[in-house]
N, C-alpha and C positions, 0 to 999 in steps of 0.2 A: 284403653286404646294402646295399641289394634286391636289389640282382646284382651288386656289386664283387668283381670272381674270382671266379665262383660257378660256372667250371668248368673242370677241369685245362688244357685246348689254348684259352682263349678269354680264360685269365688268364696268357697268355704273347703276347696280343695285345692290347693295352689300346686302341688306335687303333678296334679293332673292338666295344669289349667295353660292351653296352648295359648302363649303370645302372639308370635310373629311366623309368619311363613315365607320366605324368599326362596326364589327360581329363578335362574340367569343363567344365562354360555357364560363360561367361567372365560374371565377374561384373559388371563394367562392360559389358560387350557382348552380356545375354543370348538375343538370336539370333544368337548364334554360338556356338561350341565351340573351344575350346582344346586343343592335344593338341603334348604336351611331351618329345622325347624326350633324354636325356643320356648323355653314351658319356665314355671315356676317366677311370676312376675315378680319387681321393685325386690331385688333381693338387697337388702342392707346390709354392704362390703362387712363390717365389725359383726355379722351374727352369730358370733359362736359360743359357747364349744359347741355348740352342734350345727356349724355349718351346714348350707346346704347342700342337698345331692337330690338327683332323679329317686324316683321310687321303684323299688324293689316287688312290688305289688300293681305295678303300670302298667301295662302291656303301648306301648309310644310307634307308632307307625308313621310314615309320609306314603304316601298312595301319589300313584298316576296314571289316567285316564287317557289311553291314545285312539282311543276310540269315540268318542263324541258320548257315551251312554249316560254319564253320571258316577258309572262307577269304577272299583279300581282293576285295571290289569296288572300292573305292575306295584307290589307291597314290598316297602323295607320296613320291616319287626326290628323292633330296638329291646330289650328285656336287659334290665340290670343286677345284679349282686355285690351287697353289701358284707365287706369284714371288718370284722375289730379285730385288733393284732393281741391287745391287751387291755380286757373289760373292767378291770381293777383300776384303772387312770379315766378321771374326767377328761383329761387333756386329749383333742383330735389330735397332735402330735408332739412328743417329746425332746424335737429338737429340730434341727434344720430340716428339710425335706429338701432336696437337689438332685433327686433322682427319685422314678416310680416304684422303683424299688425298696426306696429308704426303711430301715427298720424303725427309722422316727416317725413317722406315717402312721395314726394307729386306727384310723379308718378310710379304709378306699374302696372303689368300687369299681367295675368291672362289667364289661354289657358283652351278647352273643348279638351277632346281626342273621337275620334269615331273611332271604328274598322269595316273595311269594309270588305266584303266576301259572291261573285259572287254579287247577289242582291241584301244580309243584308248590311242594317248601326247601329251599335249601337255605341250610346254613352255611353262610361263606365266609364269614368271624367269629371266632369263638374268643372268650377271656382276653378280650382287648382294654388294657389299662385304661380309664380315666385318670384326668390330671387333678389335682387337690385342691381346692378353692384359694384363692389369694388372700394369706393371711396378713402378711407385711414381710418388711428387709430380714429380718432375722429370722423369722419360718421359711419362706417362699422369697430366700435370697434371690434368685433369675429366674423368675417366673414365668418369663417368652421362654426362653431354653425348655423348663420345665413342661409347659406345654404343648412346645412341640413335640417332644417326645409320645405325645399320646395322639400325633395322627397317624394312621394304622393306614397303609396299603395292603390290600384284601385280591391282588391281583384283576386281572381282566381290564385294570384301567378304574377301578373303584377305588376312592380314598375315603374315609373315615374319622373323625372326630366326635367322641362326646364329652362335655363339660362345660364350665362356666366359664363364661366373655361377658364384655363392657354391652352392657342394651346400646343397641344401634339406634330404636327409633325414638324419632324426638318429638314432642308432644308438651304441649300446654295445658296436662291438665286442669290447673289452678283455677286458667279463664274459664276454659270452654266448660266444665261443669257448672259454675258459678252463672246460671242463667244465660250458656251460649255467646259470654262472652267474648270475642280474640281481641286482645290489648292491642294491636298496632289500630282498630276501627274503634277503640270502645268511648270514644268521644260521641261518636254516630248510636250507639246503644242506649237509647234515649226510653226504652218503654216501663211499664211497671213503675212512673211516677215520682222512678227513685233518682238520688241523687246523679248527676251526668258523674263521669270517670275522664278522665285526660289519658288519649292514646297515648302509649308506650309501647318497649322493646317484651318481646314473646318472653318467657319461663318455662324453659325447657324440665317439665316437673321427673323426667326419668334421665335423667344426669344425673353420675356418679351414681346409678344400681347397676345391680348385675341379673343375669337371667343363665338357664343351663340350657344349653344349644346341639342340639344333635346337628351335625354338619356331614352329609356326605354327597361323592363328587363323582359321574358316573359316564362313560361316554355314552355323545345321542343317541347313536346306532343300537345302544340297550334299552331305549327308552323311547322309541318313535318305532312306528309301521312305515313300511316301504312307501313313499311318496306321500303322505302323511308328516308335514313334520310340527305340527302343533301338540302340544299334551296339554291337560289341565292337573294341577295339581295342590292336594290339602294334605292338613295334615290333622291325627285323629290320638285319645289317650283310652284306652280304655280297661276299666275295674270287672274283677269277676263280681258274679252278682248276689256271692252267698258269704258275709264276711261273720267269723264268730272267736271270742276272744277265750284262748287257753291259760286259765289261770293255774294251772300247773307248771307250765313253760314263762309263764307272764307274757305273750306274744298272739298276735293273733293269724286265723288260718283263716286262707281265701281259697273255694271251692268255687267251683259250677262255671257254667262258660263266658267270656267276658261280653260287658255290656258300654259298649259307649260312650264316654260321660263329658268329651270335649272332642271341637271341631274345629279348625280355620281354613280357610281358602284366602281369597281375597282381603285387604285388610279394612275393619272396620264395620263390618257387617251385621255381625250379632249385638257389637259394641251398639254401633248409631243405630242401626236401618230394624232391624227388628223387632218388637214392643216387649215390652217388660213380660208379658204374659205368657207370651210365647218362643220367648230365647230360651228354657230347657229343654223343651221340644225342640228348638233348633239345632242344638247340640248332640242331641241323640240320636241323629238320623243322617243320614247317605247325601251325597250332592243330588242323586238323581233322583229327592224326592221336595227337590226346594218351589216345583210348583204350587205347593203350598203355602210357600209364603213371596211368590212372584209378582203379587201388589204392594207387599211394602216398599218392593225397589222400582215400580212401576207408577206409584206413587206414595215418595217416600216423604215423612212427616216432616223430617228436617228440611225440607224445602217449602214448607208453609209455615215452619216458621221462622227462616230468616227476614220473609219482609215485615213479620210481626214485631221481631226484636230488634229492627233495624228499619225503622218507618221512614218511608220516602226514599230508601234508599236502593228498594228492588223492587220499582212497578211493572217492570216487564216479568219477571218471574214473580208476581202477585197474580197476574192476569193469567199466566197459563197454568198455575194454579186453580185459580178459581173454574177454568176452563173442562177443568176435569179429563185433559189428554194423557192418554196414560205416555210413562217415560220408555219409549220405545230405543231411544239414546243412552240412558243406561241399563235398562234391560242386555243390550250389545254386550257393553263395555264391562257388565258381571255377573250376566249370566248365560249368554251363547258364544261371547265373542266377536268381533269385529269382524262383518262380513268384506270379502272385498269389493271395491268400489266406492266405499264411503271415503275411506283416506286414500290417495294415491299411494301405492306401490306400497300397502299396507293390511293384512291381514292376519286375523289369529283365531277366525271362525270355528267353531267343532260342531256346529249342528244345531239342532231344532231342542234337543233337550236344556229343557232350564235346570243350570247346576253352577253353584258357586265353587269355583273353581281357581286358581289363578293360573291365566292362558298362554304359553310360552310359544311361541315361534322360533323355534331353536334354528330357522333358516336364517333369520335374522342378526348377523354378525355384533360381536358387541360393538359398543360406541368408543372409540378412543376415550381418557377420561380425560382429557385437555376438550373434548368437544360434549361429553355427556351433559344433559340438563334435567336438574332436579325435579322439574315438572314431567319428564318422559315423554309421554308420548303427546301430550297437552303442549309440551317445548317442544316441537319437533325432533324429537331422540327416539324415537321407533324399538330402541335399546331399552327402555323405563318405562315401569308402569305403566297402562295395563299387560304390556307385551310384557310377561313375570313381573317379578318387582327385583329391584337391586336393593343393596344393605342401605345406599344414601336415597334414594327414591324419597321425597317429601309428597308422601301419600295422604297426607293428612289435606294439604293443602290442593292436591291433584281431586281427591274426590268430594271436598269444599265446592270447586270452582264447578265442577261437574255438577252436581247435585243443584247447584244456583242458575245454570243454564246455560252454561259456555259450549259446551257438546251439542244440547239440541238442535241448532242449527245445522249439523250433523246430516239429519231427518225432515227439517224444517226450514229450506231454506230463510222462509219469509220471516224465522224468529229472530230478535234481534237481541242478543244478552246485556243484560245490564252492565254500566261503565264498573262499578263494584265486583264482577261475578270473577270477571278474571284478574281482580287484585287479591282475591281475598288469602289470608294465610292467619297461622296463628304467630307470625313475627317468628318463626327459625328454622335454623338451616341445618348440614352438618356438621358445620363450626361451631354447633350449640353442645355437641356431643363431645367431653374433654378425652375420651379416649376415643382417637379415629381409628376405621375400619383399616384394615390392611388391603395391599393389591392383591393379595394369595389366601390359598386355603391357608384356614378355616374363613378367612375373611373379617368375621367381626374381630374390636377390636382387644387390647389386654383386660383381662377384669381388673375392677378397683379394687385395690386392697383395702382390709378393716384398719392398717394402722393407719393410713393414708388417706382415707375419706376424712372429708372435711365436716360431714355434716352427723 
């Protein structure tokens, strides 16, 4: 969660394996758009000497959709290069690192940006510095300073960032795999015979990791059609499809055209809502081919079985379960969009195509952050989730309540949600995440260092 191993071949690649996807009107910059993509999950701040980095054999895209089709008009190509300075030392660096240029640095890396659109490619960054992973005080003395210096303006109003930051999203995984359960209810988690549990405070299980983040920052007007101002937006990694290893070089060679191998839009998707059998097939295919898998979110499993793991405590959403009405309420909300007329003075619609996507309204001004709410648009913030998602969005807990029945009234006047549907959470907030995001690009927030993690 949102997609750390959230599917069997693509959690045996971790170089490739998109986490999180965020898209917002940059709040400091609101004629522009933000769009966030994170790969390489639960990175352990102390992993070295071979720290992490993106791969050199990736081919890492964010696509945007302003056309309602499923697929992308607008691609930004992320491709990276790897140097050693000096292959003779185990050591990533020889001494302090204070600048990107440091000759103590003895591996860095380096990405070209190309923007794609229908049959243009241009490249509009070339050999843009990446900053170096956080080692601790005596490698990566000032590490903010150090960082900044690798966000790149690329002109036209484009900014740029690649590298490692503090994981934003905060998640339970401990309970919720642990038989679905969330610790502040697990009193009420009565089935399976076994011992009761005594609620408690959430365990924020991705505190204190890091993840590598491509961040760039783009005005609307690049990214919307005239009168149009909704986009949908994912993000994709993909491997060429012929790999063979040169034992003369000791390295190996990648040929033939790339294929696929991870996907994110909206968060949680492939994680929760799609079945085990059929998440690599999820991953290797287009938004505008998700009618194929349009019943899992239409009826999805994790909703039959919250009243199983939690008895007596969801009979309204038992019954329309059993009911067999397919979920027309989140159908909207993750795969066409919010039509108007359902919320007042709220939409983020793109059409009749089923495509997960995540659906931005760039008409819609950010929310002051003295008024933003972590539930989005479930809190009245029209600014949060589903309208994009922001870096503090408690999405975990937005598409919980959703999933339990709080939206279908939506569709449904006469349904009535259960008292539970709109409590539910896995116990945390932002405050769970010890390094907070920033007001400004890049946004998220400093990575943990390895001498400094705790754990």
């Amino acid at each position: 969660m949102s997609s750390h191993r959230e599917a069997p071949e693509i959690s045996k690649d971790p170089v490739a394996d998109s986490t999180d996807v965020y898209a917002f009107v940059s709040p400091d910059k609101p004629d522009t758009v933000t769009l966030i993509a994170n790969y390489i999950p639960l990175q352990s701040p102390a992993g070295g000497p071979n720290f992490y980095e993106f791969g050199d054999d990736v081919l890492y895209e964010i696509h945007v959709d302003n056309n309602g089709d499923g697929r992308a008009d607008i691609s930004y190509q992320f491709r990276f290069t790897t140097e050693v300075g000096d292959p003779n030392t185990f050591l990533y660096n020889t001494g302090p690192i204070q600048s990107l240029s440091s000759p103590n640095w003895n591996r860095r890396q380096s990405y070209n940006v190309t923007v794609v659109s229908g049959s243009s490619a241009q490249t509009i960054g070339a050999g843009l510095a990446c900053p170096p992973c956080n080692i601790g005080p005596l490698s990566t003395p000032d590490y903010a300073a150090l960082a900044a210096q690798a966000v790149h303006g690329l002109g036209g109003g484009i900014t740029v960032f690649a590298g490692q930051r503090a994981e934003a999203f905060y998640v339970d995984l401990g309970s919720i795999f642990d038989l679905g359960v969330l610790r502040p209810f697990a009193n009420l988690h009565t089935t399976f015979g076994l011992p009761g549990l005594a609620a408690m405070a959430g365990v924020n299980a991705t505190n204190h990791v890091n993840v590598h983040s491509i961040t760039i920052q783009v005005p609307i007007s690049a990214l919307t059609r005239s009168g149009h101002p909704t986009i949908g937006v994912w993000t994709t990694a993909s491997r060429q499809r012929v790999r063979v290893w040169d034992a003369d070089n000791g390295e190996n060679v990648d040929s033939g055209p790339f294929r696929q191998v991870s996907r994110l839009g909206n968060p949680l998707i492939n994680e929760v809502v799609i079945p085990m059998g059929r998440k690599d097939q999820w991953n290797s295919l287009p938004p505008s081919d998700d009618k194929l898998f349009a019943g899992y979110v239409t009826q999805p499993g994790l909703a039959a079985l919250l009243p199983v793991l939690y008895p007596g405590v969801f009979p309204n959403l038992a019954a329309l379960v059993k009911s067999g009405k397919p979920r027309a309420d989140l159908e909207a909300i993750l795969l066409t969009g919010i039509p108007a007329g359902i919320i007042p003075g709220f939409q983020n619609f793109t059409g009749a195509v089923l495509a997960d996507m995540l659906r931005l309204n760039t008409s819609v001004k950010p929310t002051p952050a003295a008024k933003q709410s972590i539930y989005g648009l479930l809190g009245g913030d029209a600014g949060g989730f589903p309208n994009g998602r922001r870096v503090t969005d408690d999405v975990v807990a937005i598409e919980l309540r959703a999933i339990a029945g709080v939206t279908y009234p939506l569709i449904d006047k006469k349904f009535t949600p259960d008292a539970a549907a709109g409590k539910l959470t896995d116990g945390l907030t932002p405050a769970s995440v010890s390094s907070p995001s920033l007001g400004q690009f890049p946004y998220l927030g400093v990575p943990y260092s390895g001498f400094d993690n705790p754990s």
